[in-house]
N, C-alpha and C positions, 0 to 999 in steps of 0.2 A: 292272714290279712290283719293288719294293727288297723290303731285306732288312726293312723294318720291317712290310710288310703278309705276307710269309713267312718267320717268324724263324728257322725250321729248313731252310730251302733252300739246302743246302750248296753246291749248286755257283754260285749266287749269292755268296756269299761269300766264293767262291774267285776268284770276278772280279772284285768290290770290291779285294779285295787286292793283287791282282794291278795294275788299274785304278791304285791309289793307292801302287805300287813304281813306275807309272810305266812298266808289262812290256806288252809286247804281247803277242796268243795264240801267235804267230809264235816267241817269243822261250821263252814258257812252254814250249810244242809241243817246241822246240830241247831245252830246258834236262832235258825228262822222255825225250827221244829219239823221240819221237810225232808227227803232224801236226799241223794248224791247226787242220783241221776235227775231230781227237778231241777239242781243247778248246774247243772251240765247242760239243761234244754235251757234255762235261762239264758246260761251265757252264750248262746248262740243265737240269740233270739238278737231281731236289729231293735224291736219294740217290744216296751214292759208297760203295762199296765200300771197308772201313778199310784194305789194303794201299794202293790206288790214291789214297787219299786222305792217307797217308804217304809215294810218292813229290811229290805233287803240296805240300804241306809243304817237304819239301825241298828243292824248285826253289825254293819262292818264298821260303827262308831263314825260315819262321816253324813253330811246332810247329804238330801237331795240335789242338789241344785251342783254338789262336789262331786257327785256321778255322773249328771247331766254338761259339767261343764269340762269333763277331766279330760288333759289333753297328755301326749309321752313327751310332747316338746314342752307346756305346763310343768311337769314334774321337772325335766331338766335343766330350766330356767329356773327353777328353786333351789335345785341344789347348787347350782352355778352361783346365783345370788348369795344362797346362804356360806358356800366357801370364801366366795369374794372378802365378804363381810362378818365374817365371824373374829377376825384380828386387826384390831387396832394397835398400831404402831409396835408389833409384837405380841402385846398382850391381849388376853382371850376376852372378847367383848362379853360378855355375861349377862348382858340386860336382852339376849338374845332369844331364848330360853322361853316360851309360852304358857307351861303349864308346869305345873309341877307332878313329879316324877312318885312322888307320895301319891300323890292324887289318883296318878294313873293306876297304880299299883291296887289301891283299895278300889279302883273300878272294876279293872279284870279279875280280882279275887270277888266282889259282888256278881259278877256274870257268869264266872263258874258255879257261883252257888244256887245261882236261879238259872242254870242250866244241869246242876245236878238234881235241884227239885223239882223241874218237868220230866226230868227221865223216869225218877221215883213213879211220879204218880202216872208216868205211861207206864210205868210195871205194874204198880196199883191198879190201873184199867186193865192190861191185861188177862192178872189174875181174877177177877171181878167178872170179865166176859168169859174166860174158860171156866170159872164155878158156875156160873150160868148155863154155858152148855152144856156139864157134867148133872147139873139139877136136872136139864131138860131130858137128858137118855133113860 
């Protein structure tokens, strides 16, 4: 069932998004510090909880309100607009362009890095509660 025959089934449209960044759950799961299988029951879920649905925003770089308001006819009235309109009189309109592609780049290389130093120090907890247990035998 898409999002067009349930317009309000948030957690559906947290996996379109997800789906069209191209993220897998796996990746989503990593990025919220949770597993596979909680975004799996996410996105099946018609209703999320507005904290929960604020970290889940933030993993996937987009606000709330672009979750809450995302539509599959939305996205394709974008791209439809954006081909209409990306050439003037042949040549490539270039003020088109939103952010800069530098920018993006030192973003996701920042969010690998603070996704590789919460795994660290999940291994660092780990090892911490199994000396722990090994103290206690």
């Amino acid at each position: 069932m898409s999002t067009l025959t349930k317009p309000n089934h948030i957690g559906r449209k947290i996996s379109r998004i997800r789906e069209l960044k191209d993220m897998k759950q796996e990746a989503l799961a990593q990025a919220m510090g949770t597993n596979q299988q909680a975004i799996s029951i996410m996105e099946n879920s018609e209703t999320i909880e507005e904290e929960k649905l604020k970290e889940v925003a933030k993993a996937l770089g987009v606000t709330v309100e672009a979750i809450k308001n995302f539509s599959e006819e939305g996205v394709f009235n974008y791209f439809n607009n954006f081909n209409d309109n990306s050439f003037t009189h042949g040549a490539f309109n270039a003020n088109h362009c939103t952010f800069s592609p530098l920018d993006k780049l030192i973003e996701s290389h920042e969010q690998q890095i603070k996704l590789y130093e919460r795994l660290v120090q999940a291994e660092k907890d780990k090892v911490e509660y199994l000396e722990k247990l090994l103290k206690a035998k």
